[in-house]
N, C-alpha and C positions, 0 to 999 in steps of 0.2 A: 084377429090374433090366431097364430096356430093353436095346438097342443103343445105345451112346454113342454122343449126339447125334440120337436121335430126337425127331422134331417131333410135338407135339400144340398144338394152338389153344383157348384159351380166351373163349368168348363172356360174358364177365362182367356180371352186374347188381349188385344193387345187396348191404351186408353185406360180413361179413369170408367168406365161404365160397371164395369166387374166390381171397383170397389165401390162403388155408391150405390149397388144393387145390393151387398153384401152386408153395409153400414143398413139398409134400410129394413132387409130380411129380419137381420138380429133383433132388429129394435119389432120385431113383429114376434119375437121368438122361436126363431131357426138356428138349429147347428149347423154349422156351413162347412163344406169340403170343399176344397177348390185344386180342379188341375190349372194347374199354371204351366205355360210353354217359353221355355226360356229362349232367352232374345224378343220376344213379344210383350207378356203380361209384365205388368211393371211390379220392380220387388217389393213396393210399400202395400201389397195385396197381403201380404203375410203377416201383418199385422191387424187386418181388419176379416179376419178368417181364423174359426177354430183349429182348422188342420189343412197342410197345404202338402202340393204332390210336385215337384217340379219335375218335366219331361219334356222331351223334343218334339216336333210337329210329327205328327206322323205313326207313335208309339200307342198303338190303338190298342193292346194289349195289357198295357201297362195302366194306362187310364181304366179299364176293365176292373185290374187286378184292386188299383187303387178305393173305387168307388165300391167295391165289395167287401173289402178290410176293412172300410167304414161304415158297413152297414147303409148304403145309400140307396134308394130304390126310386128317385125323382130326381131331375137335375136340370137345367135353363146353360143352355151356349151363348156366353155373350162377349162382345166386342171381337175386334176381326183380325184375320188372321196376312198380314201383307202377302197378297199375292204378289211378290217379286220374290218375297221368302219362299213361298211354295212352287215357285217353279225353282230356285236354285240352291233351297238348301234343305227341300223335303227329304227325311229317311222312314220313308213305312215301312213299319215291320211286317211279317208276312200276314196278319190279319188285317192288317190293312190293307194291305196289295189285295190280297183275295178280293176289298170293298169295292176299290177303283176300278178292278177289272170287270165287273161287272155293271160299271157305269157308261154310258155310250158317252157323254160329252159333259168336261169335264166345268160345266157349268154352276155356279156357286149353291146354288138352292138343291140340286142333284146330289151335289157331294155330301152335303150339309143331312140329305135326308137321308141318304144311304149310311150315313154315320148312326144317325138319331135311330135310324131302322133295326141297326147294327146291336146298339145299346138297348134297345126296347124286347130284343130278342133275351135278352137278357134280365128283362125285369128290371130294365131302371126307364123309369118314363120321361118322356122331353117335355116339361112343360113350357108354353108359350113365353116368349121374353117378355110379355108386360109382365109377367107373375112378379108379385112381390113388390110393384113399383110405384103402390100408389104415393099420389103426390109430386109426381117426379115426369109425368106424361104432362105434353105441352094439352091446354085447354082450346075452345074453340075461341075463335076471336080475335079482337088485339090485345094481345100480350104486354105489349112496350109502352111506355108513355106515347110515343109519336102514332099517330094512326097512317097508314098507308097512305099515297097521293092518288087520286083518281089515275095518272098516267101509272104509277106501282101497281096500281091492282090490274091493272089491266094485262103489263108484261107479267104478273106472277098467273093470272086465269092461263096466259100462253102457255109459260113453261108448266103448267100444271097437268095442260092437256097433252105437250111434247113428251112428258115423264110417262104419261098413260100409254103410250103409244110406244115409245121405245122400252118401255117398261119389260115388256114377255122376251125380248133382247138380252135380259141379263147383264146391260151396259153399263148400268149406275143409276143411282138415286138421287143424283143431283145434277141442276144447271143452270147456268146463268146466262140472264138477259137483257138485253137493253132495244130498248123500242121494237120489241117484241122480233128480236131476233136473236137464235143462239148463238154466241158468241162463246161457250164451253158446256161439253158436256164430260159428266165423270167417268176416268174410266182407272184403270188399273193401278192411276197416282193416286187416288181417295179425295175425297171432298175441299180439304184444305189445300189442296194443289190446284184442284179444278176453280176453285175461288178467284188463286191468285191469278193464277194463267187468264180466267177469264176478264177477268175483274183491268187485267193490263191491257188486254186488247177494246174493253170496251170504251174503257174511261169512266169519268165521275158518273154516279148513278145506275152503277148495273143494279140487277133483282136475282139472288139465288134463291132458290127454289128445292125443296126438297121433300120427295113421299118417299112409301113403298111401293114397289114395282104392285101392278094389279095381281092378284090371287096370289099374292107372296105370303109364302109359310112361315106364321109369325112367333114362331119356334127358333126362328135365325134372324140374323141382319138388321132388327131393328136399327130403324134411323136415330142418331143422336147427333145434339148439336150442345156448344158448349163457349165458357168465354174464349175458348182459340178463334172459335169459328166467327166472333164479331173480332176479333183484333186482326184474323184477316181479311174481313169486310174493310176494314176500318184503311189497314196498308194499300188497298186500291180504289178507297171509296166506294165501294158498293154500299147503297143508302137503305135493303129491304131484302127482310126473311121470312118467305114462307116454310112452313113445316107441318106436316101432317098430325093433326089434332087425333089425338087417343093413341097414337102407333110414333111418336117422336118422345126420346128422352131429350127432358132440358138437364144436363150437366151442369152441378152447383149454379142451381134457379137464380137466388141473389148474385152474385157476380155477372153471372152472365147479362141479364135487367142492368143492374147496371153501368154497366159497360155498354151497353147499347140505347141507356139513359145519355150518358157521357156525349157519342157518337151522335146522337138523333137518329140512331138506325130503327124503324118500324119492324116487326117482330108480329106474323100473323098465321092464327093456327086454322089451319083449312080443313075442312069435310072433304074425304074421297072423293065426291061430287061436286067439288068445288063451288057449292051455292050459298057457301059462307062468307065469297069474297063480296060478291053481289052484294049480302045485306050490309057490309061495314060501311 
């Protein structure tokens, strides 16, 4: 438990992640600020938040302004911000622009820290996105009622090692497989798309698959999975999910379990070195 009434700030995008980090904080005893980005963050965030800042992607000044009228001095960036929205409907103010321009490639983990660098210059610290999330990180093992098939574990070791290797790429944290061949990988549609798309070209029994890129700054981006993410397993029959054990939120744990109770979809949380799949 904190210090009752300690302040943490939350930078919200878009998904439920923001709120279930939010529900979980208070219940730990945090006063919560949250910048919200409108057209992204969903409006029912302002109910599960002491004080909320609504602003546009981009108003990096303003978020500034805000976090310091609240007395905020620590804060966590979570859920994501659609890159098709930031290429066509970003407006950065001039403290922003100043950020970008001194970014060589406008790669997500770059942007992300040049932000966080930005705000730390300031006296407000980024802390890491598990902060605050116990209970809520997938565990090691099998998760799900069903336990993986010998041939599942096998295509999830594949895509586990493909993920490492395209990982320092910046492509995405997710893909799907079937008889150990990729058949989608994530990229600028997000994971729910790379599912489906995948999931059609393979047929019954693809395996998605999902880490964090290697040395990924776990200040941003955490992987989260959630019941959307088995109901579109479910719309193309994909039978098996792996997810990186200590670094993956499970979104509303019970639903999600069950629904992939429902499905017989297997549900398995893997060690960075993948020698958890081995033991199951």
């Amino acid at each position: 438990m904190c210090e009752r009434g300690e302040r943490i700030g939350l930078i919200a995008g878009n998904g439920r992640f923001p709120i279930i980090f939010a529900d979980n904080v208070k219940r730990l005893g945090y006063w919560v600020s949250a910048i919200a980005h409108i057209g992204e963050t969903l409006p029912e965030l302002e109910s599960h938040v002491d004080t909320i800042h609504w602003l546009k992607v981009g108003q990096f000044t303003k978020v500034l302004r805000a976090f310091q009228q609240d007395g905020i001095h620590q804060a966590v960036m979570l859920g994501g911000v659609s890159k098709t929205r930031v290429f066509t409907t970003l407006r950065p103010d001039l403290r922003a622009l100043a950020i970008l321009s001194r970014i060589k490639q406008w790669k997500d983990d770059a942007i992300l820290r040049a932000i966080a660098g930005e705000l730390e210059k300031e006296g407000i610290r980024i802390r890491e996105s598990t902060f605050g999330l116990q209970g809520i990180l997938a565990d090691t093992g099998v998760l799900s009622q069903r336990e993986p098939s010998q041939k599942e574990k096998e295509d999830i070791t594949y895509g586990w090692k493909i993920l490492e290797t395209i990982g320092p790429l910046d492509i995405g944290q997710c893909v799907v497989i079937k008889d150990q061949v990729v058949v989608a990988v994530e990229a600028v549609e997000g994971t729910d798309e790379a599912i489906l798309r995948g999931g059609k070209l393979a047929g019954k029994g693809a395996v998605v698959v999902k880490r964090t890129k290697p040395h990924q700054d776990l200040r941003f981006d955490l992987p989260a999975v959630g019941p959307r993410t088995i109901d579109h397993m479910v719309n193309v029959h994909a039978t098996a999910l792996a997810v990186e054990a200590g670094r993956t939120v499970l979104l509303d744990r019970g639903q999600l379990m069950e629904r992939a109770r429902q499905a017989n979809i297997a549900i398995l949380g893997v060690l960075p070195d993948c020698s958890s799949i081995l033991k199951v």
